[in-house]
C-alpha positions in Angstrom: -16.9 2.2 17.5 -17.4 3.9 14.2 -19.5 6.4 15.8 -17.0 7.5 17.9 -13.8 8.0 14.8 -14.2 11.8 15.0 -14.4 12.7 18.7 -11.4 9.9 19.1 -10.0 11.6 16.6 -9.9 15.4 17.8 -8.8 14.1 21.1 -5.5 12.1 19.9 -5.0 15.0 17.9 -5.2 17.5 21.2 -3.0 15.1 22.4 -0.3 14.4 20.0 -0.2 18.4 18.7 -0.1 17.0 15.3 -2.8 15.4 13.2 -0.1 13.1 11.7 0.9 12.1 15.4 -2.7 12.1 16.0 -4.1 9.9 13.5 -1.2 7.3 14.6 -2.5 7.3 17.9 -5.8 6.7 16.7 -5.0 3.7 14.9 -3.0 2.4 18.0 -6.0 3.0 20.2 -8.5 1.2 17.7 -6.0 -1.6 17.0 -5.5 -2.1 20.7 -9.2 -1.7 21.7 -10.3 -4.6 18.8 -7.4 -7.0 20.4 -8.8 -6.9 23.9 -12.5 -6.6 23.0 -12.8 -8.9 25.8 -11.5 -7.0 28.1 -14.2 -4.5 27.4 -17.2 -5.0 29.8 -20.7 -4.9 29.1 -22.6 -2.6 30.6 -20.2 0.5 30.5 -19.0 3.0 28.4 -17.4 2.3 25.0 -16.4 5.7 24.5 -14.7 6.0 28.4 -13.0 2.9 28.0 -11.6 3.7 24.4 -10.0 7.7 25.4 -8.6 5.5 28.5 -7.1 3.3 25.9 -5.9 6.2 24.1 -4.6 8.1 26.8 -2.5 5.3 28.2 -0.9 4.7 24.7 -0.2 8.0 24.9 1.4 8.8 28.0 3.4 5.7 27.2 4.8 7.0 23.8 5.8 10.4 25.9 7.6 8.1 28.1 9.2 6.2 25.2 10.2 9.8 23.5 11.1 11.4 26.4 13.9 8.5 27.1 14.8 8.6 23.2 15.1 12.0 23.7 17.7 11.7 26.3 19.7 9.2 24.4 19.5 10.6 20.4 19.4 14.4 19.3 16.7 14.8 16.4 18.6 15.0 13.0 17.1 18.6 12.3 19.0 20.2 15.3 22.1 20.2 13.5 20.7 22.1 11.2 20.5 25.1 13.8 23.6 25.1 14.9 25.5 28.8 14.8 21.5 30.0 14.0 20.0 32.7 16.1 17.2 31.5 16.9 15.4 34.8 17.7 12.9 35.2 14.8 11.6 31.7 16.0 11.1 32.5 19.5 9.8 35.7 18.7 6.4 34.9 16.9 3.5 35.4 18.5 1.0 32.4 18.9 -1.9 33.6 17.8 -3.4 29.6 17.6 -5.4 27.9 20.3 -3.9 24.6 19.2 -0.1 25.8 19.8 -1.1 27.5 23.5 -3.0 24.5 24.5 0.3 22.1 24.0 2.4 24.7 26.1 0.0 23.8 28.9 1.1 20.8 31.2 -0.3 17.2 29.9 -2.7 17.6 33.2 -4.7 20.6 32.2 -4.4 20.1 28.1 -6.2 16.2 29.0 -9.1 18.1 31.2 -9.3 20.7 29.0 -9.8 18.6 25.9 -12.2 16.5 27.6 -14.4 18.7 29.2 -14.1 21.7 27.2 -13.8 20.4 24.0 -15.1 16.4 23.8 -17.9 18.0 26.4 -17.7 15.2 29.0 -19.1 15.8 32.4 -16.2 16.1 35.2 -17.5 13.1 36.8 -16.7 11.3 33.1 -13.6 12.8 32.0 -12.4 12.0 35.9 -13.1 8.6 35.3 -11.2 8.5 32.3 -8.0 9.9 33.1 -8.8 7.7 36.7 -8.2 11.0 39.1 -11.1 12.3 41.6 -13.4 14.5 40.5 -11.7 17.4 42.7 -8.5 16.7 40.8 -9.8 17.1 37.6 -12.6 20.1 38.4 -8.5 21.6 40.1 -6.8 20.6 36.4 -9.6 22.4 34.5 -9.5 25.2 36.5 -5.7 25.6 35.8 -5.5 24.8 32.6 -8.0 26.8 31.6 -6.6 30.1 33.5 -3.2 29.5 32.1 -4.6 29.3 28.3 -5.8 32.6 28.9 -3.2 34.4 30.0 -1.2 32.7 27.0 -3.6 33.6 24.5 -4.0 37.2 26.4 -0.3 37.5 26.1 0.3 36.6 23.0 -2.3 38.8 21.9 
């Protein structure tokens, strides 16, 4: 499990968008992964069966936001009330990391896992549990639509 700190790593981070948010999705996915150790069977994949750990935390923490989101307004947005607004929408992204969270959660997973963690389709389909069609389709997307956001931005 040690072994496998920095690529789990990297990918909660491509997740999250932030290392902070990233390295507390780490630590949920290790925690999580040493309490159900038994669930774990022998014979497969440690590394599969720890990014579908960590991508199920994560999509239920967007959940969890998403409906905190809907209820509370973060304290910072009163802070830009009667601003413009322009300057910020105006700068160009000029960062792979900030174009790859505009993507949909879809693509950004594939890409990270096939582009970035290297994983075969056939793997990184197995971990986020889609055929391999699906994912070779979500890839495909993904990747076309960082490119014309990079492209653009340029």
């Amino acid at each position: 499990m040690l072994e496998l700190l920095p690529r789990l790593r990297r990918f909660a981070i491509g997740l999250a968008g932030h290392p902070a948010d990233g390295d507390d999705l780490c630590q949920m996915t290790i925690e999580r992964a040493l309490t159900r150790k038994d669930q774990f069977q022998q014979g497969t994949r440690l590394d599969s069966w720890m990014y579908r750990i960590m991508r199920n935390i994560w999509i239920d923490e967007s959940r969890a936001r998403s409906r905190r989101s809907e209820t509370f307004v973060d304290e910072e947005a009163g802070f830009a009330v009667g601003a413009d607004g322009a300057q910020e929408a105006s700068i160009a992204l000029n960062d792979i990391d900030r174009a790859m969270q505009r993507l949909p959660d879809e693509q950004r997973e594939a890409v990270l896992l096939v582009m970035v963690e290297g994983y075969s389709y056939k793997e990184a389909a197995a971990i986020v549990d889609c055929p391999v069609g699906t994912l070779n389709s979500r890839l495909v997307r993904g990747r076309d639509a960082l490119m014309k956001i990079l492209e653009a931005e340029a």
